[in-house]
Residue frames as qw, qx, qy, qz and C-alpha x, y, z in Angstrom:
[[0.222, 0.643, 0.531, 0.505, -10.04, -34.43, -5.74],
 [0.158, 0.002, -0.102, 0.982, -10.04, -30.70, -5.40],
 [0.110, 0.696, 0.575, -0.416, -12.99, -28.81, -3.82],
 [0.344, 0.686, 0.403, 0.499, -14.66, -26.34, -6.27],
 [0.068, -0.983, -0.077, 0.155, -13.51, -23.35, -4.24],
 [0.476, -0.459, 0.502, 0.558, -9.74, -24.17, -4.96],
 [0.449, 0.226, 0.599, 0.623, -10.72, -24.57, -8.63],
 [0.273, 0.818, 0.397, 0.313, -12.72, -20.96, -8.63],
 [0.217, -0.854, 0.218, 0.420, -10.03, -19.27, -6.66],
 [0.438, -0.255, 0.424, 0.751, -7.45, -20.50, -9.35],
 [0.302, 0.721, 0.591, 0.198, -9.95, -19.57, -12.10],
 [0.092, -0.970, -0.218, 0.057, -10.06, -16.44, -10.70],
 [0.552, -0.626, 0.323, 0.446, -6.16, -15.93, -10.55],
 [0.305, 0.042, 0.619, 0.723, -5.40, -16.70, -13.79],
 [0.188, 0.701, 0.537, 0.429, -8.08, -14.68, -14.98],
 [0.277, -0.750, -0.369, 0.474, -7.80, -11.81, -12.36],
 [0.100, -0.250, 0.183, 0.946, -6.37, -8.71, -15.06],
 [0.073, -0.455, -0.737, -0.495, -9.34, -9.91, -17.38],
 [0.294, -0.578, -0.736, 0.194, -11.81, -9.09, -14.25],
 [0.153, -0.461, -0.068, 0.871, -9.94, -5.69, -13.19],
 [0.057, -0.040, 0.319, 0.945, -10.14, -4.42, -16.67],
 [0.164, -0.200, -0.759, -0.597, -13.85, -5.46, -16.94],
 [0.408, -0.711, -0.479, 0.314, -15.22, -4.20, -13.76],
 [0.407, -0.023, 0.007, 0.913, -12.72, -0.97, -13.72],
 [0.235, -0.337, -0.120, -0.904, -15.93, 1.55, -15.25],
 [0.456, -0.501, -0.680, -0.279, -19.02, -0.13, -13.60],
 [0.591, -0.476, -0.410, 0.507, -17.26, 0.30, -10.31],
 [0.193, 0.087, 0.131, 0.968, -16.30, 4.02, -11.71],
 [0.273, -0.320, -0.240, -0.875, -20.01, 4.95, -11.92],
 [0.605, -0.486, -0.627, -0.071, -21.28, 3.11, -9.14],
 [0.331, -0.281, -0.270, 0.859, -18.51, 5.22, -6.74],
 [0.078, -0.165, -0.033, -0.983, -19.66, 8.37, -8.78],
 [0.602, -0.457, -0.494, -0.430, -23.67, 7.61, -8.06],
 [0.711, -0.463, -0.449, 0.280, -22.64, 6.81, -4.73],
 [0.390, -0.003, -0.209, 0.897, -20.68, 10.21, -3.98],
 [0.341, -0.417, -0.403, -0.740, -24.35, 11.54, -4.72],
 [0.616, -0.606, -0.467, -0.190, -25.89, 10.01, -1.80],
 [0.529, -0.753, 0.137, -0.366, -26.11, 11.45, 1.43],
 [0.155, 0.406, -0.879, 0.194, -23.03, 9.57, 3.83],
 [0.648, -0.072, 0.530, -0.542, -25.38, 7.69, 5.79],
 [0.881, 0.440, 0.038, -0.167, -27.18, 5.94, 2.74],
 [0.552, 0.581, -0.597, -0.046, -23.63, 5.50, 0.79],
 [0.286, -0.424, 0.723, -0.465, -22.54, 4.09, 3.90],
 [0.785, 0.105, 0.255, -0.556, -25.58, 1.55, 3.74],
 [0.665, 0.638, -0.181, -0.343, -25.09, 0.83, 0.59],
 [0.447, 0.489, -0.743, 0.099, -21.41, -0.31, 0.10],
 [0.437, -0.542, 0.647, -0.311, -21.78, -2.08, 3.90],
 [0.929, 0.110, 0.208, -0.285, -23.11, -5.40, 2.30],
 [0.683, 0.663, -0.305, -0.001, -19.94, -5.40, 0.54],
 [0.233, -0.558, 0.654, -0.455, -18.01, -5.08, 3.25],
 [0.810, -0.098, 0.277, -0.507, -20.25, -7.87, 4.63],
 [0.866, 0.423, -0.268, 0.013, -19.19, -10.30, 1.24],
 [0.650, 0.492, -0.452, 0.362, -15.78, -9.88, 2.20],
 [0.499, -0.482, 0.565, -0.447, -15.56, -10.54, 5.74],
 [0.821, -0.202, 0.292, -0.447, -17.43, -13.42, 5.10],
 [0.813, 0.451, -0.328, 0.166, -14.91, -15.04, 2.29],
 [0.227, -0.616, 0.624, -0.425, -12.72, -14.91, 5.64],
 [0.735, -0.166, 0.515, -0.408, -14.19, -17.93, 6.81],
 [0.882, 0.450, -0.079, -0.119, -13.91, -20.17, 3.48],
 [0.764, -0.375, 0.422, 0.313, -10.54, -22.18, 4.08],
 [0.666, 0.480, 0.132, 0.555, -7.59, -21.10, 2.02],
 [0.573, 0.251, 0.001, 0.780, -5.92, -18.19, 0.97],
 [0.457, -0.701, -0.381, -0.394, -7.36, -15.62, 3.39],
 [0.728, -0.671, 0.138, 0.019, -7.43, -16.94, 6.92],
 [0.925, -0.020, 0.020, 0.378, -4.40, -19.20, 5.90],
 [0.412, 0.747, -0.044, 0.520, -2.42, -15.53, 5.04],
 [0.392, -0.757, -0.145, -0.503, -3.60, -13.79, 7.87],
 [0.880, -0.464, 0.087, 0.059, -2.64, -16.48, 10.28],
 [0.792, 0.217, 0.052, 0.568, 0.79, -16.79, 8.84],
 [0.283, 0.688, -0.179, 0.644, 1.41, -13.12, 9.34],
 [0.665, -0.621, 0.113, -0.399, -0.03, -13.50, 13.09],
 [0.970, -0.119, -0.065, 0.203, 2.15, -16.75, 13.47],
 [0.808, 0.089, -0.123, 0.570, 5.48, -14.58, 13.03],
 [0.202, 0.499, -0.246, 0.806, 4.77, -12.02, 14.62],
 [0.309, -0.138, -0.799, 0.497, 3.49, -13.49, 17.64],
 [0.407, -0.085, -0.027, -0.909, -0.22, -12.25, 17.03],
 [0.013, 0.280, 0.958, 0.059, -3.09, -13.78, 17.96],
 [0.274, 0.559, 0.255, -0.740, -5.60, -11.12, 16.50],
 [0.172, -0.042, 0.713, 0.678, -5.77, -12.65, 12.73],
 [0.072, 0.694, 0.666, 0.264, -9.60, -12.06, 12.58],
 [0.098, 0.959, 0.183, -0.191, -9.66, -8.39, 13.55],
 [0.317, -0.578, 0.342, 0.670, -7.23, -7.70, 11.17],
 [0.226, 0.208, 0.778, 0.547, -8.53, -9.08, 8.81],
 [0.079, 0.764, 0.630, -0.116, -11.77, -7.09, 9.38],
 [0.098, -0.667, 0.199, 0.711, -9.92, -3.73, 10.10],
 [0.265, -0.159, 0.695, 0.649, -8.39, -4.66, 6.42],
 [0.216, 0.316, 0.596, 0.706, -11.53, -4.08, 4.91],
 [0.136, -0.890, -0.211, 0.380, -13.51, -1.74, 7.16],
 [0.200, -0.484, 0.415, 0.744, -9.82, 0.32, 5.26],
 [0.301, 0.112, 0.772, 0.549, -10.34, -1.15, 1.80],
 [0.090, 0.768, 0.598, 0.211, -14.24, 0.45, 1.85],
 [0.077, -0.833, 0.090, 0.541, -13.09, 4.11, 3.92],
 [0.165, -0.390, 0.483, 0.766, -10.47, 4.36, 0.72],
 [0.297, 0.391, 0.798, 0.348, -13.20, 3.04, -1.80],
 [0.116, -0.839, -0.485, 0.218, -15.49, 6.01, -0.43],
 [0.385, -0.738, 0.170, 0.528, -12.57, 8.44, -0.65],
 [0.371, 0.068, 0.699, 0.607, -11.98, 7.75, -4.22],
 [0.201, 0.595, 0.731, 0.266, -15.48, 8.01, -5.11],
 [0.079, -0.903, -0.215, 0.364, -15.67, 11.59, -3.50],
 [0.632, -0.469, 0.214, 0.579, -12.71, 12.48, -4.92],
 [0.140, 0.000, 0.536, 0.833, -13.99, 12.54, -8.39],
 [0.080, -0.730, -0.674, -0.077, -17.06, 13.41, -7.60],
 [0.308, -0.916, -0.191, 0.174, -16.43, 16.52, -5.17],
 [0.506, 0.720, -0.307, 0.361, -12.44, 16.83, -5.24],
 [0.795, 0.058, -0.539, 0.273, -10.16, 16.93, -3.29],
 [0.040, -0.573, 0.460, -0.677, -10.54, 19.35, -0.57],
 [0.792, -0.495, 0.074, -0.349, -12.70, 16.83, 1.68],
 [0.934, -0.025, -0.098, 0.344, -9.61, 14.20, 1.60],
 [0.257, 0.643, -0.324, 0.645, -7.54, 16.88, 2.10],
 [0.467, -0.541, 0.164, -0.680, -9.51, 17.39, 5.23],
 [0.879, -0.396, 0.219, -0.151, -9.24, 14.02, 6.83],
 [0.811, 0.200, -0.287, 0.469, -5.47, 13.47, 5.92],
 [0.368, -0.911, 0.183, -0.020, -2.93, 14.47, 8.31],
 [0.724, 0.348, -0.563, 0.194, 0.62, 14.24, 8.19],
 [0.818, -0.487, -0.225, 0.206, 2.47, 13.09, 11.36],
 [0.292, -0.936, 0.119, 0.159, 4.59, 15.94, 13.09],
 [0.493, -0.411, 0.605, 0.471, 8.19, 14.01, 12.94],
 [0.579, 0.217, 0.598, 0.510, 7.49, 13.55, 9.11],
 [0.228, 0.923, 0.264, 0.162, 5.87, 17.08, 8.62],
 [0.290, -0.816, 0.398, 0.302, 9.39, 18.62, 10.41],
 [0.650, -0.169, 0.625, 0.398, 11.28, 16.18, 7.92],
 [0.438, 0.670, 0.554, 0.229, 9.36, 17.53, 5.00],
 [0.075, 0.985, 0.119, 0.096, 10.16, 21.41, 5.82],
 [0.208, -0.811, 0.372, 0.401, 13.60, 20.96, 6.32],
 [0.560, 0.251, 0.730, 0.300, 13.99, 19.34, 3.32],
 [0.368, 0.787, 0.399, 0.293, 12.43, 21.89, 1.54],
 [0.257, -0.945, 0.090, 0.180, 14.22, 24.85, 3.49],
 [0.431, -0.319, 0.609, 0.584, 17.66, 22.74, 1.78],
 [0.581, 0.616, -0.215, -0.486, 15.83, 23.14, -1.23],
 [0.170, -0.411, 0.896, 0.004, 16.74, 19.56, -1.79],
 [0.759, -0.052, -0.204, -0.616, 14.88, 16.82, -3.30],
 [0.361, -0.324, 0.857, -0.172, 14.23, 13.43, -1.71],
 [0.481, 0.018, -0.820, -0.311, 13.05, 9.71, -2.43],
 [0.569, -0.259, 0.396, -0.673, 9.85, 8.89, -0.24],
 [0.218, -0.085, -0.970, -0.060, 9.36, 4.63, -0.03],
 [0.638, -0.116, 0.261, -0.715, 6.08, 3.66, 0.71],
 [0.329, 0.186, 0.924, -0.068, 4.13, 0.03, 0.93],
 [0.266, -0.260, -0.536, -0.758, 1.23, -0.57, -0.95],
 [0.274, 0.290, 0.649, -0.648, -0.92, 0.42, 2.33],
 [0.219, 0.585, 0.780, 0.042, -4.62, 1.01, 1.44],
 [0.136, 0.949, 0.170, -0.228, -4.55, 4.78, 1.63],
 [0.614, -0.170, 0.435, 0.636, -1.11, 4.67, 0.04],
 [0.278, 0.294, 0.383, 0.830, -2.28, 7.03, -2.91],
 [0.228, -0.878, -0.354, -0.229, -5.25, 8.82, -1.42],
 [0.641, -0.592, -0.112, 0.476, -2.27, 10.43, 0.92],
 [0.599, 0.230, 0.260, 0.722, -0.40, 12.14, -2.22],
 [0.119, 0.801, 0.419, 0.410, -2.67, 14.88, -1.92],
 [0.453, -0.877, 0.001, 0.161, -2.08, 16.08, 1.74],
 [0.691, -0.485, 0.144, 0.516, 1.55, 15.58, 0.77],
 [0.387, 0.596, 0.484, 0.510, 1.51, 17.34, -2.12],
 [0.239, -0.917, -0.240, -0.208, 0.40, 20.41, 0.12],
 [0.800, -0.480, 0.006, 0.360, 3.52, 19.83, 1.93],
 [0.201, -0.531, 0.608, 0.555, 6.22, 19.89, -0.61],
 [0.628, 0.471, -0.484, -0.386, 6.32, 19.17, -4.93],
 [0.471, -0.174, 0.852, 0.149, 6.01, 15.40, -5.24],
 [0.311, 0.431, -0.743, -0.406, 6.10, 13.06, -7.91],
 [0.702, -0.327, 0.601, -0.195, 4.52, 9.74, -8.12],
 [0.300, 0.213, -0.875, -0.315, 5.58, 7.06, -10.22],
 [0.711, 0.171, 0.276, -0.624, 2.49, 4.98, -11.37],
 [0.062, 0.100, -0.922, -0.369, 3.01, 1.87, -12.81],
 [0.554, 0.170, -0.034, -0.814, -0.14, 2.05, -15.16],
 [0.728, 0.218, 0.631, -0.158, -2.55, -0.77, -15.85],
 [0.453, 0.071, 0.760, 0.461, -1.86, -2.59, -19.39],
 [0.239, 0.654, 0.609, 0.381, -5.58, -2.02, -20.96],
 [0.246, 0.294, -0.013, 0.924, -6.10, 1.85, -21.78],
 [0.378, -0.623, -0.364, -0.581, -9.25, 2.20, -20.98],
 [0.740, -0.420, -0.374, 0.370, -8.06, 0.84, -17.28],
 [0.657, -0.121, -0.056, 0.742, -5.25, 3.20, -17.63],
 [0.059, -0.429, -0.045, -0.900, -7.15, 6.44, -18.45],
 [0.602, -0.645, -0.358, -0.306, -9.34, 5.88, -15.62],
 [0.758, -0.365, -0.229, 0.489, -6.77, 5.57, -13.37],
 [0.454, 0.024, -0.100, 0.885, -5.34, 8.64, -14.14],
 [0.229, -0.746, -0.279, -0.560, -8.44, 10.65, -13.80],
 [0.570, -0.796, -0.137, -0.151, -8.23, 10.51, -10.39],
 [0.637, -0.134, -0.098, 0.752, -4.29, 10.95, -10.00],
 [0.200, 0.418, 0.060, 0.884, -4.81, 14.21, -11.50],
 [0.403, -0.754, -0.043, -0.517, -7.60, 15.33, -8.88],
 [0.675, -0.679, -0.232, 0.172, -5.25, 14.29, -6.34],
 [0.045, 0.988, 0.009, -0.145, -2.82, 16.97, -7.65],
 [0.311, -0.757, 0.415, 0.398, 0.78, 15.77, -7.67],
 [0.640, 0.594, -0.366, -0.321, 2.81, 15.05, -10.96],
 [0.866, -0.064, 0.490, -0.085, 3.19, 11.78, -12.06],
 [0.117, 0.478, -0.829, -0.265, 5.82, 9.12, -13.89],
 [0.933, 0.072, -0.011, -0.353, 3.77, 6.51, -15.73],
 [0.198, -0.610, 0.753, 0.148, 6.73, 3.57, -15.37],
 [0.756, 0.372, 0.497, -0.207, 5.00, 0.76, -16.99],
 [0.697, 0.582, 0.335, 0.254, 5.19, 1.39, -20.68],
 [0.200, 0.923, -0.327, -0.023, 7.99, 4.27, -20.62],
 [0.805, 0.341, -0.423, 0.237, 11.51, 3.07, -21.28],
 [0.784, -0.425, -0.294, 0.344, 13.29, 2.32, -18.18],
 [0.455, 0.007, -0.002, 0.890, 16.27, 4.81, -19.15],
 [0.016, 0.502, 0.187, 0.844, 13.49, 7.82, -19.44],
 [0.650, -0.714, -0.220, -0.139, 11.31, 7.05, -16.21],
 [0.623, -0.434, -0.138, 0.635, 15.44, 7.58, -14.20],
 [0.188, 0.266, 0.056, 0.944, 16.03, 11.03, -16.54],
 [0.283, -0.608, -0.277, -0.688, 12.78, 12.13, -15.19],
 [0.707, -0.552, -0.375, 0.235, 13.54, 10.68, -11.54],
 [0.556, -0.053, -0.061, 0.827, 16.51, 12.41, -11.66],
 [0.263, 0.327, 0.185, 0.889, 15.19, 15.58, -12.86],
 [0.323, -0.721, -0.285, -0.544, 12.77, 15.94, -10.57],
 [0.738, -0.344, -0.093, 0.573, 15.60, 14.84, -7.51],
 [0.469, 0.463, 0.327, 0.678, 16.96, 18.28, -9.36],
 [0.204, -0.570, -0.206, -0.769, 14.28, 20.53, -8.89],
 [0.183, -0.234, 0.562, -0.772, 14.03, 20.12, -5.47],
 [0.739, -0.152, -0.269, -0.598, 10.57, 17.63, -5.76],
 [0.639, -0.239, 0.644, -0.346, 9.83, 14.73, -3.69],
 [0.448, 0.141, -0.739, -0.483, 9.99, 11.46, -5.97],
 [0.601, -0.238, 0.532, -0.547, 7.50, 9.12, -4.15],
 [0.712, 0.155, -0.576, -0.370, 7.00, 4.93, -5.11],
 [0.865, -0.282, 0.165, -0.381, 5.72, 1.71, -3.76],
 [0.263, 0.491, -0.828, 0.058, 8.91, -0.69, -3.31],
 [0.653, -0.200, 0.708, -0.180, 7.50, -3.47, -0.78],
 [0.837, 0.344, -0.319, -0.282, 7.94, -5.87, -3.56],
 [0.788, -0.358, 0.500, 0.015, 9.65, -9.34, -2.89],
 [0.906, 0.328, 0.237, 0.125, 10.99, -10.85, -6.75],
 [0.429, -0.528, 0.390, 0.621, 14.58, -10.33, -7.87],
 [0.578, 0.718, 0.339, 0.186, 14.95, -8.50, -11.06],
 [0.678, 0.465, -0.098, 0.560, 17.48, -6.58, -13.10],
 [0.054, 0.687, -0.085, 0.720, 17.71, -3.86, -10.24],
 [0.728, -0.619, 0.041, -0.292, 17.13, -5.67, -6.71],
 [0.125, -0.633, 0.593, -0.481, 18.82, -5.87, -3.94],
 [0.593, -0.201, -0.774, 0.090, 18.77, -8.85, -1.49],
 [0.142, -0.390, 0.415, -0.810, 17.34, -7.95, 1.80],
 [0.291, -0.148, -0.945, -0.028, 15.68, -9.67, 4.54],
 [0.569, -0.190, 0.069, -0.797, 11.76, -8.85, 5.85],
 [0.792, -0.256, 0.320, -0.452, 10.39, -11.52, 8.82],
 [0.440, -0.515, 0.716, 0.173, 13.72, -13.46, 8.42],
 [0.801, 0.361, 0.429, 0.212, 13.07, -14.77, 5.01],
 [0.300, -0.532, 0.175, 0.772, 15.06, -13.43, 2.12],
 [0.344, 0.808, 0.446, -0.173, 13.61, -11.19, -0.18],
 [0.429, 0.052, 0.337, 0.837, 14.84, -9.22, -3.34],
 [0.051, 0.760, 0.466, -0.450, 13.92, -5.36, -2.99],
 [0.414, 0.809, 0.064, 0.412, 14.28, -2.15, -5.80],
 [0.604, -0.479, -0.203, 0.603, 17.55, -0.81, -5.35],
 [0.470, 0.487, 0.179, 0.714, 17.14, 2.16, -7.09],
 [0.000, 0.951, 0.066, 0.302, 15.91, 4.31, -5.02],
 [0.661, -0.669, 0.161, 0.301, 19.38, 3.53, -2.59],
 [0.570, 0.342, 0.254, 0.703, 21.62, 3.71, -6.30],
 [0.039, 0.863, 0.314, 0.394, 19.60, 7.13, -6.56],
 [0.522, -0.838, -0.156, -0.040, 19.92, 8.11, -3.21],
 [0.762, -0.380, 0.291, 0.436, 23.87, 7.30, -2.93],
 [0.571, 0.184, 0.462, 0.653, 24.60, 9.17, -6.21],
 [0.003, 0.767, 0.209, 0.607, 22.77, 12.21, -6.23],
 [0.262, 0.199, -0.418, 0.847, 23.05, 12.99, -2.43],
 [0.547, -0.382, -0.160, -0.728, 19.27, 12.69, -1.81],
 [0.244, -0.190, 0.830, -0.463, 18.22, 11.65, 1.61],
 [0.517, -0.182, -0.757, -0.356, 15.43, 8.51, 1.60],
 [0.379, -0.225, 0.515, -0.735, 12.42, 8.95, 3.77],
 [0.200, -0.295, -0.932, -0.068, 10.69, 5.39, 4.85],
 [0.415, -0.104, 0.079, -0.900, 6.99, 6.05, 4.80],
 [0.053, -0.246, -0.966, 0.061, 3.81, 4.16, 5.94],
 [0.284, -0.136, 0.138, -0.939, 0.33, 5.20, 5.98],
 [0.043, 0.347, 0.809, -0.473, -2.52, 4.65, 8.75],
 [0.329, -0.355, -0.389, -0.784, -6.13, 4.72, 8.25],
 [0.015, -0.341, -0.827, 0.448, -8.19, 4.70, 11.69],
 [0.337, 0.495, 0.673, -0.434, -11.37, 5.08, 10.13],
 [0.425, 0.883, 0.197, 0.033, -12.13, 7.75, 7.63],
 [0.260, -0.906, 0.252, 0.220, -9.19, 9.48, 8.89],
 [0.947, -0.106, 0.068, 0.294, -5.55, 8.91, 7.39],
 [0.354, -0.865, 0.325, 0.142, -2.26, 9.74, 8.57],
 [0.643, 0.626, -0.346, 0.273, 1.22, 9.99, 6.56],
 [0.741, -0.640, 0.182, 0.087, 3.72, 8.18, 9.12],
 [0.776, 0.489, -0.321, 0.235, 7.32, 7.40, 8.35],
 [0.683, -0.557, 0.061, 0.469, 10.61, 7.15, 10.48],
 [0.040, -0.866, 0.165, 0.470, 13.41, 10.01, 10.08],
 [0.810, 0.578, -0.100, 0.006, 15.14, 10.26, 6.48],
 [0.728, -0.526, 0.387, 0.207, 18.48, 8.90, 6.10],
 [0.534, 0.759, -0.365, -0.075, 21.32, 9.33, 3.63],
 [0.827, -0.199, 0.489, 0.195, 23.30, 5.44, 3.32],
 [0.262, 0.705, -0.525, -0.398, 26.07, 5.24, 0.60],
 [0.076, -0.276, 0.934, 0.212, 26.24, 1.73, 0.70],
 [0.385, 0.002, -0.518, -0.764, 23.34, 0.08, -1.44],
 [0.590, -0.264, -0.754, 0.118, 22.67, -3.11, 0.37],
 [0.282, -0.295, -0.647, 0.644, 22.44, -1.31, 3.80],
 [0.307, 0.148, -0.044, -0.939, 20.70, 1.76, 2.45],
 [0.484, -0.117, -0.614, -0.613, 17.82, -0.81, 1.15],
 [0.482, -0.347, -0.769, 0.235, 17.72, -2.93, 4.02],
 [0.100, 0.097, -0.234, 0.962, 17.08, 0.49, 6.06],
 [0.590, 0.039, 0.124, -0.797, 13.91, 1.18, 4.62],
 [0.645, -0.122, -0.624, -0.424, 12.75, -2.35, 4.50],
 [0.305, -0.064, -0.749, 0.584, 13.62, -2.84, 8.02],
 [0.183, 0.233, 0.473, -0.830, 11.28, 0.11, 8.78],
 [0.546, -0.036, -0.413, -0.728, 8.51, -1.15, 6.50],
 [0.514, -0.160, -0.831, 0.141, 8.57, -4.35, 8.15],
 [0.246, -0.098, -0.652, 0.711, 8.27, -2.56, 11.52],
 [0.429, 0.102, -0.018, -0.897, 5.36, -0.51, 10.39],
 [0.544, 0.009, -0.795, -0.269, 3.78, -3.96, 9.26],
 [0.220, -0.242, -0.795, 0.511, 4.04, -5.48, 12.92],
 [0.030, -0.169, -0.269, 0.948, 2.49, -2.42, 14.28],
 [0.520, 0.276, 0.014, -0.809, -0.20, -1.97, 11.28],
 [0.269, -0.044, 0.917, 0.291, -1.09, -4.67, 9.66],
 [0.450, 0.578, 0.663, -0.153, -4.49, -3.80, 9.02],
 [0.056, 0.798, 0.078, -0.595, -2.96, -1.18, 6.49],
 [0.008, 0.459, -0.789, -0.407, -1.20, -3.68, 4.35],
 [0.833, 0.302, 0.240, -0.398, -3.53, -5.24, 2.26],
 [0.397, 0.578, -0.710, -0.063, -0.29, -6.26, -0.03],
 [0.432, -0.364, 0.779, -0.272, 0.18, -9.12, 2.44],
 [0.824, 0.333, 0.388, -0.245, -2.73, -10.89, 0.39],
 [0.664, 0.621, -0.412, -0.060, -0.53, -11.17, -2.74],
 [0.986, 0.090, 0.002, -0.137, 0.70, -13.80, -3.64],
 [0.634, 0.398, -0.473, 0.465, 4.34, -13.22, -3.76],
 [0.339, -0.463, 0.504, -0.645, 3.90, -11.64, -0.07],
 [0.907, -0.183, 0.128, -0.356, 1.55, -14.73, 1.13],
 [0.886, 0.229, -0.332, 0.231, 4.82, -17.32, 0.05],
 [0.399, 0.394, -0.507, 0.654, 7.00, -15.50, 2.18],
 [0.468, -0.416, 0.408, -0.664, 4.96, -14.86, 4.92],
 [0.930, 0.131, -0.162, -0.303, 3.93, -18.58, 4.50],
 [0.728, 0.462, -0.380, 0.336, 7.70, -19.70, 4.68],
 [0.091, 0.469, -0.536, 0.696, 8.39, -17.44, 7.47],
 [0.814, -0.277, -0.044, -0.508, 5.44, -19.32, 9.25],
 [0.935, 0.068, -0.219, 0.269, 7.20, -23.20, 8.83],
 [0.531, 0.314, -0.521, 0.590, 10.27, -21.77, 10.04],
 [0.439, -0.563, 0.200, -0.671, 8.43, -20.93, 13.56],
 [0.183, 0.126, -0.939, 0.262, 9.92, -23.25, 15.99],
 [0.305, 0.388, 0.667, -0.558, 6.45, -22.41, 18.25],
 [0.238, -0.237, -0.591, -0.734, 3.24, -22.89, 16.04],
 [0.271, 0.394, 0.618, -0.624, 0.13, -21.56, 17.56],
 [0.368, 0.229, 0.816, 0.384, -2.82, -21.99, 15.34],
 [0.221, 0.397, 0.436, 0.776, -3.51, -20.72, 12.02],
 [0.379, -0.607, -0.424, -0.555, -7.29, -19.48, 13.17],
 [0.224, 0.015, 0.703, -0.675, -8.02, -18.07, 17.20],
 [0.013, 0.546, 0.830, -0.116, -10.97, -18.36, 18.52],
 [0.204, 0.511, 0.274, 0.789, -12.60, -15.30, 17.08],
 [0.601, -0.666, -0.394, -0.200, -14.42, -14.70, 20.29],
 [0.774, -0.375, 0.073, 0.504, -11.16, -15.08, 22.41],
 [0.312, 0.146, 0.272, 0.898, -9.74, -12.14, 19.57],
 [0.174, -0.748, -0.275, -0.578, -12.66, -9.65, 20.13],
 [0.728, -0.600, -0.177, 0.279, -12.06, -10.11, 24.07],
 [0.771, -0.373, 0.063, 0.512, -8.40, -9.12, 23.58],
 [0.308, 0.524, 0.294, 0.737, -9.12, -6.36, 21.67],
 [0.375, -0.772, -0.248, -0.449, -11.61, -4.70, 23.33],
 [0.542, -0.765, -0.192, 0.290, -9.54, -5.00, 26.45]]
């Protein structure tokens, strides 16, 4: 017989768009009310949350059981302070939101930074008057970042909007206060979201989207991420191989408040399959490295593969350290 947390996590799954859409404002005016209060207090305030979700760490399943699986193939044995890091991140970016439309955007301006090698990649780019195709994960600060880059050079982000409207006009309040222009891909027709890729590849703009997906559809590529094989978007390597635009892999770090637009150097690949595998090679590597930045990992189409790539580990050290034995080996 199934335990009643397995039957209120699936609950929760198969209900989980219902929840979003029906939480979406409360959580809207609790951030704004909360951009009101002094940092200290807001701080207070949200920490209990923080608190909730540590502690659903500990409840056997889908969680630890992720966690450990990403730690198992990459030969970590730190699966509880990642996981923590992961939402220590998840509340800095909650906070950051809430200012955002509260105050704007010059304080998030103020604690983004881009990283040198990607801020030289950005200006000569723009000096070709060229436009390019930035890849990102779905890190945590992964959209709070648009702004600084925005400052940089003209980007674009393609936004694949939420279903219910009311979701979907909220959401876009706060694209617009983070400043760059945006491709809703969701509910436009496939063939207009590429005339508008294209045209802004054109004008010389950055096009920027979140590829770490894993499910083969009418556009993916095969490609392989922590030796399993995975099916990635090949458009932006079609794109990239047909217009002459170069494709920078990005990744972005949050150590604390703070976050920082990384990426490795851009790269122009004519052949589709090698041009994808490129930048999934260097997401992956940014993974290892960050992990606490990829909250994706917790989905469910990520958790099978990382899950897979687990079982195929000839050495299996186990799921859970000793959390004690992982604070030690941090701290040193």
């Amino acid at each position: 017989m199934r335990d009643p947390w397995f039957h209120m996590a699936l609950w929760f799954m198969m209900r989980f768009r219902t929840v979003k859409d029906a939480i979406a404002l409360p959580l809207h005016r609790f951030g704004h009310l909360l951009a009101g209060a002094p940092r200290s207090l807001s701080r207070a305030i949200i920490s209990p949350l923080g608190a909730a979700a540590k502690a659903a760490y500990f409840v056997p399943g889908h969680l630890s059981g992720t966690v450990g699986n990403f730690c198992r193939v990459t030969d970590r044995t730190d699966p509880w302070p990642i996981y923590s890091r992961m939402v220590d991140n998840v509340l800095s970016a909650a906070l950051h939101f809430a200012r955002l439309h509260r105050h704007g955007r010059s304080g998030l301006l103020a604690q983004t930074t881009i990283a040198p090698a990607v801020a030289a990649e950005l200006q000569r780019l723009r000096q070709d008057g060229k436009g390019a195709i930035i890849v990102v994960p779905h890190c945590v600060g992964a959209v709070l970042s648009s702004a600084k880059l925005n400052t940089a050079c003209p980007a674009v982000l393609l936004v694949k909007e939420p279903r219910n409207p009311g979701r979907c006009e909220l959401m876009l309040k706060y694209v617009r206060e983070l400043g760059p222009e945006y491709i809703l891909a969701r509910r436009t027709p496939p063939a207009t979201v590429m005339r508008q890729i294209v045209r802004a590849l054109h004008d010389g703009k950055v096009v920027v989207g979140t590829t770490d997906l894993v499910n083969a559809g009418d556009d993916s590529v095969e490609t392989q991420m922590f030796g399993q094989r995975i099916f990635s978007p090949g458009w932006p390597a079609r794109l990239s191989a047909r217009f002459n635009v170069p494709i920078l892999p990005g990744y972005i770090h949050m150590d604390g408040h703070q976050i920082v637009l990384l990426g490795d150097e851009s790269f122009l690949e004519g052949d589709i399959d090698r041009g994808t595998q490129r930048w999934a090679s260097s997401f992956e590597k940014h993974f290892r490295q960050y992990p606490s930045d990829w909250a994706f990992m917790l989905d469910k189409n990520w958790a099978r593969v990382l899950a897979n790539a687990a079982n195929s580990v000839t050495t299996t050290p186990p799921f859970r350290t000793n959390i004690l034995r992982s604070e030690r080996a941090r701290q040193r």
